[in-house]
PLY file of the C-alpha trace (Angstrom):
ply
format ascii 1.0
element vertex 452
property float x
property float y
property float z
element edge 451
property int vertex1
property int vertex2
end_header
-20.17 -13.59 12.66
-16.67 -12.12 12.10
-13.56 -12.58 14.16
-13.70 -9.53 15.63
-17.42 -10.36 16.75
-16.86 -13.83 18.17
-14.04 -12.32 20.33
-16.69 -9.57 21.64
-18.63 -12.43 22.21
-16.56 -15.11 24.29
-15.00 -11.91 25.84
-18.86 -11.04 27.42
-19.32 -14.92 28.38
-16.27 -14.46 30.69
-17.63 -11.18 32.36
-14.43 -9.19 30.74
-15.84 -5.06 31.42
-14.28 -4.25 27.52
-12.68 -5.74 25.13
-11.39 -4.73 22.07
-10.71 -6.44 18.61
-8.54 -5.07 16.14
-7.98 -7.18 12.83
-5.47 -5.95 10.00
-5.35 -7.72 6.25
-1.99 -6.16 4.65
-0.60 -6.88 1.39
3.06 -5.26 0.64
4.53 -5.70 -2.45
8.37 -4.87 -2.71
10.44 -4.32 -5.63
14.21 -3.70 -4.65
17.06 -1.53 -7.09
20.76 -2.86 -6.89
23.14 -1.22 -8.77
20.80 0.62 -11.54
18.66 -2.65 -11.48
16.01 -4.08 -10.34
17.01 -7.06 -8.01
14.31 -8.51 -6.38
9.82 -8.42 -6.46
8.58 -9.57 -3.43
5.37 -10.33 -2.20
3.97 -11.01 1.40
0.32 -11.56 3.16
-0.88 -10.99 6.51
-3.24 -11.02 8.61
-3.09 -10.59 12.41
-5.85 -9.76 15.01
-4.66 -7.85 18.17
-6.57 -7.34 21.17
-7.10 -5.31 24.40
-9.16 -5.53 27.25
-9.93 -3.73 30.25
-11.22 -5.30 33.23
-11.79 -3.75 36.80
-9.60 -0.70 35.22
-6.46 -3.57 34.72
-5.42 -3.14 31.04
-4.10 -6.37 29.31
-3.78 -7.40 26.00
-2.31 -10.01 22.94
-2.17 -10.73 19.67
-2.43 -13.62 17.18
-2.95 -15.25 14.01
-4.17 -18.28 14.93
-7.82 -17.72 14.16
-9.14 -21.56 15.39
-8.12 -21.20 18.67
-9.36 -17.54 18.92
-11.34 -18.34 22.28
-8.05 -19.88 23.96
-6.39 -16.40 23.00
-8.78 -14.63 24.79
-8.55 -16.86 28.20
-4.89 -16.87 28.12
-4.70 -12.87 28.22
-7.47 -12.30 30.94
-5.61 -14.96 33.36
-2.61 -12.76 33.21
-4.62 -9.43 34.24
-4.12 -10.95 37.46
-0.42 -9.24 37.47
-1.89 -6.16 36.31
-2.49 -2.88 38.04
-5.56 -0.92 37.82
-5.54 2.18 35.41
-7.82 4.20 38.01
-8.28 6.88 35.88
-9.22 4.83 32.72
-12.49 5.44 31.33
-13.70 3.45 28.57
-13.24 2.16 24.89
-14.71 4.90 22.54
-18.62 4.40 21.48
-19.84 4.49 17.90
-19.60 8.14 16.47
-20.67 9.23 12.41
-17.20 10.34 10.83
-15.79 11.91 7.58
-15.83 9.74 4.57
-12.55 10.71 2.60
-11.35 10.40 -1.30
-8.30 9.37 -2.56
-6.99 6.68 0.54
-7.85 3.57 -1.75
-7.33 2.76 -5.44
-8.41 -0.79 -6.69
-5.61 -0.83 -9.09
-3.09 -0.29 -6.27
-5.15 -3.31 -4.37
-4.72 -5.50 -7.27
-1.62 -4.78 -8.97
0.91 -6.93 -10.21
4.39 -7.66 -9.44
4.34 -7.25 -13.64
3.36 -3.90 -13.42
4.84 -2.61 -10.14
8.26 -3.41 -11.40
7.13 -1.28 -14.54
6.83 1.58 -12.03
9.80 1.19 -10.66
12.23 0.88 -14.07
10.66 4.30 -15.31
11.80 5.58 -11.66
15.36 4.08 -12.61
15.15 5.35 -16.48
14.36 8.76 -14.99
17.35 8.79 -12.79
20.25 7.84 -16.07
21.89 10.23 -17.34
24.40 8.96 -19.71
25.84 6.21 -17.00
27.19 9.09 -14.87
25.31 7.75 -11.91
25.05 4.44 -10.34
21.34 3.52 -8.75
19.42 2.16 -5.59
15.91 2.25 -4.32
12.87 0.71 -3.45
9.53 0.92 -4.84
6.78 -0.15 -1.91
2.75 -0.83 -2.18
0.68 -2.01 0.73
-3.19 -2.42 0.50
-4.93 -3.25 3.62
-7.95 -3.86 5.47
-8.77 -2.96 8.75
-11.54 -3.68 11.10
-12.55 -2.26 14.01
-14.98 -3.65 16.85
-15.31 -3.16 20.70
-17.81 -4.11 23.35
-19.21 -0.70 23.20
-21.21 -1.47 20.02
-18.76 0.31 17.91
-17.79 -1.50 14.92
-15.41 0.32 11.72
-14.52 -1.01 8.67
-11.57 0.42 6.35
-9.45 -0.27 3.43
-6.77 1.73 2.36
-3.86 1.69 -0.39
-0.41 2.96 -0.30
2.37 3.65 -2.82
5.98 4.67 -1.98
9.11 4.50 -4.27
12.85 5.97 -3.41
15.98 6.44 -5.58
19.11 6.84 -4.33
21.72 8.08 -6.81
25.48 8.06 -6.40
28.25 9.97 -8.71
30.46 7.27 -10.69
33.46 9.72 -10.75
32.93 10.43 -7.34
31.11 8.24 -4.81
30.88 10.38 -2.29
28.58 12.36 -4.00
24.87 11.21 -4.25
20.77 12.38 -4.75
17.43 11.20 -3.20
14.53 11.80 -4.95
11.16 10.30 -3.05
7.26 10.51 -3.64
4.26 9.01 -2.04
0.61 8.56 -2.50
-2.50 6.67 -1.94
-3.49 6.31 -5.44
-1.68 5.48 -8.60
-2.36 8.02 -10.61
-1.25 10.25 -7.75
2.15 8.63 -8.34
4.36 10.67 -10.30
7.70 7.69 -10.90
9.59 10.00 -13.09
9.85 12.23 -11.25
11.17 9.96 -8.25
14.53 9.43 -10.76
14.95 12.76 -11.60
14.97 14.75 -8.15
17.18 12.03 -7.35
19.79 13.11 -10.08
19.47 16.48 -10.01
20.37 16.54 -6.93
23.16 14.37 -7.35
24.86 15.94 -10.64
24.41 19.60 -8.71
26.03 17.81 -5.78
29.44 17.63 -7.61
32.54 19.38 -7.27
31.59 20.99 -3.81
32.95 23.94 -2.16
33.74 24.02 1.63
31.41 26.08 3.60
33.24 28.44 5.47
31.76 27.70 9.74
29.57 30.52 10.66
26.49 31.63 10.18
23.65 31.17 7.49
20.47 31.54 6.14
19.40 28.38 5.60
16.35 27.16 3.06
15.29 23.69 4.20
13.42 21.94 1.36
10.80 19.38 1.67
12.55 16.46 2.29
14.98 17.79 4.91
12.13 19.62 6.43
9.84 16.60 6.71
12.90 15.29 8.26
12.78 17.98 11.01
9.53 17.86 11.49
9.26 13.73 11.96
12.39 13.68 14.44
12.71 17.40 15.83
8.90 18.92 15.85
6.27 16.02 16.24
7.13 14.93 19.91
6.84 18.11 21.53
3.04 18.35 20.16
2.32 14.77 22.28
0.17 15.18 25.17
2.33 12.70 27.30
5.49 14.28 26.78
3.91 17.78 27.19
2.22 16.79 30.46
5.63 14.94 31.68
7.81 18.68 31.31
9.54 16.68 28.33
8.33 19.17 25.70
10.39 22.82 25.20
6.99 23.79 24.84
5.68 22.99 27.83
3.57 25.80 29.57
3.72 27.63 26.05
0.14 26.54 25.10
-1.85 30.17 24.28
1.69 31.78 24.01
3.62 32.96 20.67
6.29 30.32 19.66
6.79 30.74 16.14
6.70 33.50 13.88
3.03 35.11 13.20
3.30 33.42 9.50
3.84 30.04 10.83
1.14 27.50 10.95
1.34 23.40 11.67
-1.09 21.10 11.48
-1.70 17.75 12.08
-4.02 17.24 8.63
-5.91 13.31 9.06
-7.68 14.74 5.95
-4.91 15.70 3.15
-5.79 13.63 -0.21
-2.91 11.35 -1.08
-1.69 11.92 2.48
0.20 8.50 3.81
-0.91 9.60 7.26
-4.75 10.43 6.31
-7.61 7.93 7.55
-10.97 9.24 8.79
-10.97 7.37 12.13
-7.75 6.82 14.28
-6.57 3.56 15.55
-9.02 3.09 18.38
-12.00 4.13 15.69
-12.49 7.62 16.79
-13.38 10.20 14.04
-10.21 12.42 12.91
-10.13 15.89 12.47
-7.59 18.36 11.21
-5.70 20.30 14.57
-4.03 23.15 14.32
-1.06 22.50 16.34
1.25 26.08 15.33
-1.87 28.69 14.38
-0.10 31.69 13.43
2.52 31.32 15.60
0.91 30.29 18.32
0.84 26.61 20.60
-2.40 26.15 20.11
-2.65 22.14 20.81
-1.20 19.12 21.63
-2.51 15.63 20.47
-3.16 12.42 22.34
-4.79 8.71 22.46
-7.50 7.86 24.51
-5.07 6.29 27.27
-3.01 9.73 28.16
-6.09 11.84 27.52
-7.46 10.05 30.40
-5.00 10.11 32.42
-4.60 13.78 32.36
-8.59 14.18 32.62
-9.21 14.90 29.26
-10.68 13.39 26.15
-8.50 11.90 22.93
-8.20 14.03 19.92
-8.24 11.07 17.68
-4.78 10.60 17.11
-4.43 6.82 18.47
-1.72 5.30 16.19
-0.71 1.48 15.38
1.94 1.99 12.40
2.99 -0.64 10.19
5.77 -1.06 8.42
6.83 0.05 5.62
3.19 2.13 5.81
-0.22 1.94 6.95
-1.26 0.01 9.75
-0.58 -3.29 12.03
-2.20 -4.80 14.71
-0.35 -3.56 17.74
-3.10 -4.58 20.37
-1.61 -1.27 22.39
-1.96 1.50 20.66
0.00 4.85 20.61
-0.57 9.26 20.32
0.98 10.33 16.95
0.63 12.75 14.15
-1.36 11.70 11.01
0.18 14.48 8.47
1.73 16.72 10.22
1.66 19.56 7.49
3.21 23.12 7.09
1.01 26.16 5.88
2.29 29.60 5.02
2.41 32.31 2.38
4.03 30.46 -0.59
6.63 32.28 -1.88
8.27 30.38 -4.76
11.81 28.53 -4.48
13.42 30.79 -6.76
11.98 33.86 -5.40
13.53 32.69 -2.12
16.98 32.37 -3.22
16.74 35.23 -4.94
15.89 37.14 -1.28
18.85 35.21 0.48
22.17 37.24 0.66
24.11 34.21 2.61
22.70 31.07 2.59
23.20 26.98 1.89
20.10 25.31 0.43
19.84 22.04 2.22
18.16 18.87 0.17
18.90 16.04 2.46
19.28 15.67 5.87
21.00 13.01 7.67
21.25 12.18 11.44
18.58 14.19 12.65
17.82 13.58 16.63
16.95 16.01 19.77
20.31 16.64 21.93
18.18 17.95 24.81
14.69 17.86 24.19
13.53 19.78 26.94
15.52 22.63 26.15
14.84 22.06 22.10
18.36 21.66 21.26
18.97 19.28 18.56
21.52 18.00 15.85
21.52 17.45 12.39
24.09 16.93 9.07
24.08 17.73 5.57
26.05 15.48 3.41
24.43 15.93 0.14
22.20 18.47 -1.65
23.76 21.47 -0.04
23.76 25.01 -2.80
26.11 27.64 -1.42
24.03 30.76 -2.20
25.43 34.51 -2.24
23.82 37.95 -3.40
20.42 35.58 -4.27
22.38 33.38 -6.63
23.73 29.61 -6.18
27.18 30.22 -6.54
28.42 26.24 -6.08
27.80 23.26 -5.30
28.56 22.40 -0.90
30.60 20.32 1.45
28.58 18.34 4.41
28.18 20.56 7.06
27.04 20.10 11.01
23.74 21.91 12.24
23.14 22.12 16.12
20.73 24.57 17.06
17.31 24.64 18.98
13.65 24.73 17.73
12.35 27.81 19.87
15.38 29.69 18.14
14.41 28.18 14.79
10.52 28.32 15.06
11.39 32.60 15.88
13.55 32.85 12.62
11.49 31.52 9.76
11.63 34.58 7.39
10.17 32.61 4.26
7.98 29.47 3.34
7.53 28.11 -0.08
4.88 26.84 -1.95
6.66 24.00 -2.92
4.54 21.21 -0.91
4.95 18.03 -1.13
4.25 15.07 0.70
7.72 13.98 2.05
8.05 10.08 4.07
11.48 9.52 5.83
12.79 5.81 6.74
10.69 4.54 9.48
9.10 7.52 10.07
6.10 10.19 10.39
4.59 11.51 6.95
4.42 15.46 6.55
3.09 17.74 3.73
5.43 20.54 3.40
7.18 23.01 1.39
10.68 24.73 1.24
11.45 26.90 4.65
13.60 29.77 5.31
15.31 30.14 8.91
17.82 32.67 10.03
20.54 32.58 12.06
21.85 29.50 11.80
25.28 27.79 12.63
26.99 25.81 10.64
30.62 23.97 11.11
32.05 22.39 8.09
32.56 18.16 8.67
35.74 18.47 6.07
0 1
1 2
2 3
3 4
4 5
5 6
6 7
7 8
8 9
9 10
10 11
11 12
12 13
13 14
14 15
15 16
16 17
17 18
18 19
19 20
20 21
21 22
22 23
23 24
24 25
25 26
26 27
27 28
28 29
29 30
30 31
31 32
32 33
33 34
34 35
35 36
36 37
37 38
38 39
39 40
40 41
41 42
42 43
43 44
44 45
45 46
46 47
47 48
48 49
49 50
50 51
51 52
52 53
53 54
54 55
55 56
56 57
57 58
58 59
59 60
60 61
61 62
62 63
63 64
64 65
65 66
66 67
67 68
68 69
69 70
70 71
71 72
72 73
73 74
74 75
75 76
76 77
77 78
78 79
79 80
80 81
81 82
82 83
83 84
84 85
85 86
86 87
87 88
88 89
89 90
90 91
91 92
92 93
93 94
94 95
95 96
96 97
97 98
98 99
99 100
100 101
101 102
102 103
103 104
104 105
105 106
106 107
107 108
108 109
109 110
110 111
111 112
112 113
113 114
114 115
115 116
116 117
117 118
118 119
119 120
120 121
121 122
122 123
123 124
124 125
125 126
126 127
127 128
128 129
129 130
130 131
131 132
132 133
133 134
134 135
135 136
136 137
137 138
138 139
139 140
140 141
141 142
142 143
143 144
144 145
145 146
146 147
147 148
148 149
149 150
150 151
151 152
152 153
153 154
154 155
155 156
156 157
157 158
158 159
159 160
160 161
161 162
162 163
163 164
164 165
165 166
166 167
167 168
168 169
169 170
170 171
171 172
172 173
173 174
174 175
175 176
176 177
177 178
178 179
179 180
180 181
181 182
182 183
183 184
184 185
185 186
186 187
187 188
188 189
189 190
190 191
191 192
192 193
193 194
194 195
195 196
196 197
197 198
198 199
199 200
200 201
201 202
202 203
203 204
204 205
205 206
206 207
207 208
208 209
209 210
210 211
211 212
212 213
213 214
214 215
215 216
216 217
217 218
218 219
219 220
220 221
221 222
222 223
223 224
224 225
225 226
226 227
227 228
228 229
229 230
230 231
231 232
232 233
233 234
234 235
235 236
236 237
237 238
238 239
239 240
240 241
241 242
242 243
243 244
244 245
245 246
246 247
247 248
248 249
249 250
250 251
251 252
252 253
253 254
254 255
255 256
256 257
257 258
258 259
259 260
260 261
261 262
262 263
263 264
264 265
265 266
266 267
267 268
268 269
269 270
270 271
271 272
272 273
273 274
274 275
275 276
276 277
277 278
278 279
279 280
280 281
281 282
282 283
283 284
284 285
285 286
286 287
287 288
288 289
289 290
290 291
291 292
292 293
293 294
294 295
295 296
296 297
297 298
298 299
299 300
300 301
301 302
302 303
303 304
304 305
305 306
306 307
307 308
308 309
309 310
310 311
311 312
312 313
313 314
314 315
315 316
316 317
317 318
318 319
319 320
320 321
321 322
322 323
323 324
324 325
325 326
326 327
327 328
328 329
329 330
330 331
331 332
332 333
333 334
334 335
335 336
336 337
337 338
338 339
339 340
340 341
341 342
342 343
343 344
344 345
345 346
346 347
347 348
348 349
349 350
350 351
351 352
352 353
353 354
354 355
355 356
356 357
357 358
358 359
359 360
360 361
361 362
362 363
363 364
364 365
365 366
366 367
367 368
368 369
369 370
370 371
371 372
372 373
373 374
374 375
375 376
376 377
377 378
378 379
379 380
380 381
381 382
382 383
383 384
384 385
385 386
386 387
387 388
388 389
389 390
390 391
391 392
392 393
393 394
394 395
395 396
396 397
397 398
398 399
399 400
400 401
401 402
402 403
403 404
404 405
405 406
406 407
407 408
408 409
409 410
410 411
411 412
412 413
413 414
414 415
415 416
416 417
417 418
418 419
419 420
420 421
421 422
422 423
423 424
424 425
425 426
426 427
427 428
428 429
429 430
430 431
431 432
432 433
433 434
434 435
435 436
436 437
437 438
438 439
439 440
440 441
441 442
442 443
443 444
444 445
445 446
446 447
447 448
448 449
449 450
450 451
């Protein structure tokens, strides 16, 4: 009997209406870059059961990782649904369902690898960032395998194991330290890993970053490319798609579902299914199935997502989008868990990067964003700044190098103005964030005030 099964079990002894067990196995492997080198491999196990259970509609939960006094756990959270109130319009924990097997979530050699060989991975991701000394290095190179397991009173029962690999360089200008690159990639596999490539986004961006020119305040055309528009999308976008805040009148799209909000060439996603995705698993965190949901189709709100827990409550069913994210990726056993995005990922008509430029009269190409957070989110408004990676463009040419620069606008504005999108995708991961797939986007009509 596994743990998850003996807590079913002493959970049914004690007349408990559902209970569920939720049991996460995480290895995360860390290999840290100081000052073009690396500084530290680091290695950590864990393993951590949460649990929730529902009794007479009360809703009370735990977690623990002491696994010989697993029936003590159990007691100790049921006397203290006591002080709970019922959930009237609750339903119940989800019942076994057939779901999507998937490719490309788990590699073995990702689940076995070495600190040897992971710092391997992450001195060709500093080798690839050198360019004759001119730039001085940081970063982080991440892996996490895991397993999960799944089990509730209503016979269902879910097993899945999943790999993750993440690396980041961070490169700033010797002559001038102001100036600096990212460069980031992600993927479930190893082979789906490109490290060189980590170094050298990171200074290109930095080396095109020098000797910038003042941007005059006013207004642009602005190309956002993937990792400043994953960076939207994570901390701008993903909210106003949650079935809680859309239900509470927090969402500037609230009473827009059916309606034209974008342009017709606009289409989001949430995408559970994307190979090498860092979002994609075939069940959510509560074990029901996932399913890719349009959220944008063709400019239009077509859905929000949701949890069992809000579904209910606004007398509707989850769309599979239960979340309990760990950190740095993957999951953790959060006995409560949360509505959130998978992938959220943007579709379009793919116009290449170059060909966009080359169709931009006045513009600023944006690389990295910085400070990204909703001002008023019911209205859409939000606020963002540029400090590196910024291209002046004019006449469909980069004509230099650009000085940070302040963005405040508002998504319904923004979402009306997209006049390109690339087919640059790429799967982007910000700091403690959401995962997207997305390429370069054009918007018009955008302010801009210069920082200095």
């Amino acid at each position: 009997m596994s743990i998850c099964e003996a807590v079913l079990s002493h959970a049914k002894q004690l007349k408990i209406d559902e209970c569920e067990a939720y049991l996460v196995k995480r290895k995360i492997l860390t290999v840290r870059i100081t000052d073009s080198e690396i500084a530290e491999i680091k290695q950590n196990q864990e393993e951590t059961l949460a649990l929730r259970m529902i009794n007479e509609k009360k809703i009370f939960s735990t977690k623990t990782n002491d696994f010989d006094n697993i029936n003590g756990t159990v007691e100790e959270a049921f006397k203290s649904s006591s002080f709970m109130k019922p959930k009237d319009y609750w339903k119940s924990l989800p019942q076994q369902t057939p779901y999507t097997s998937l490719k490309n979530l788990y590699d073995k050699k990702l689940d076995e690898i070495s600190g040897s060989n992971a710092s391997d991975i992450a001195q060709t991701m500093i080798n690839s960032a050198s360019i004759q000394n001119k730039v001085t290095i940081s970063g982080s190179l991440n892996v996490v395998s895991e397993e999960i397991e799944i089990a509730n009173s209503n016979e269902l029962h879910r097993f899945d194991k999943a790999t993750y690999l993440a690396g980041t360089i961070n490169a700033n200008a010797d002559i001038d330290t102001s100036v600096s690159g990212i460069g980031h990639e992600s993927a479930r596999t190893l082979d789906g890993f490109p490290a060189e490539s980590v170094g050298q986004q990171a200074a290109e961006m930095c080396i095109n970053s020098l000797n910038p020119q003042k941007c005059d305040q006013g207004t642009y055309t602005i190309i956002v490319e993937p990792y400043s528009m994953g960076e939207l999308l994570a901390f701008v976008f993903s909210s106003n798609f949650n079935l809680k805040t859309y239900s509470e009148k927090r969402s500037c799209f609230s009473d827009k579902i059916g309606k034209q909000i974008a342009v017709q060439n606009f289409s989001l996603i949430d995408d559970p299914h994307a190979s090498q995705g860092i979002g994609s698993k075939p069940f959510d965190d509560e074990g029901i199935p996932t399913q890719p949901r349009p959220l944008i189709d063709s400019g239009i709100f077509a859905n929000t997502f949701s949890d069992s827990f809000y579904a209910f409550k606004e007398g509707t069913e989850s769309s599979g989008n239960a979340s309990r994210p760990g950190s740095p990726m993957g999951r953790a056993a959060e006995p409560i868990p949360f509505p959130s995005p998978h992938n959220l990922r943007v579709l379009g008509n793919g116009m290449s990067k170059n060909e966009i430029i080359k169709d931009t009269k006045k513009g600023i190409l944006i690389g990295r964003l910085w400070y990204t957070y909703a001002v008023n989110p019911i209205r859409g408004d939000f606020s963002c700044t540029a400090r590196s990676g910024i291209r002046i463009i004019e006449n469909g040419e980069i004509k230099s190098p650009g000085k940070p620069v302040r963005i405040v606008h508002n998504l319904l504005l923004l979402l009306q103005n997209i006049s390109a999108i690339g087919n640059d995708v790429k799967n982007v991961l910000q700091w403690n964030s959401l995962p997207s797939i997305t390429p370069s986007v054009r918007i018009e009509d955008i302010g801009v005030v210069p920082i200095n």
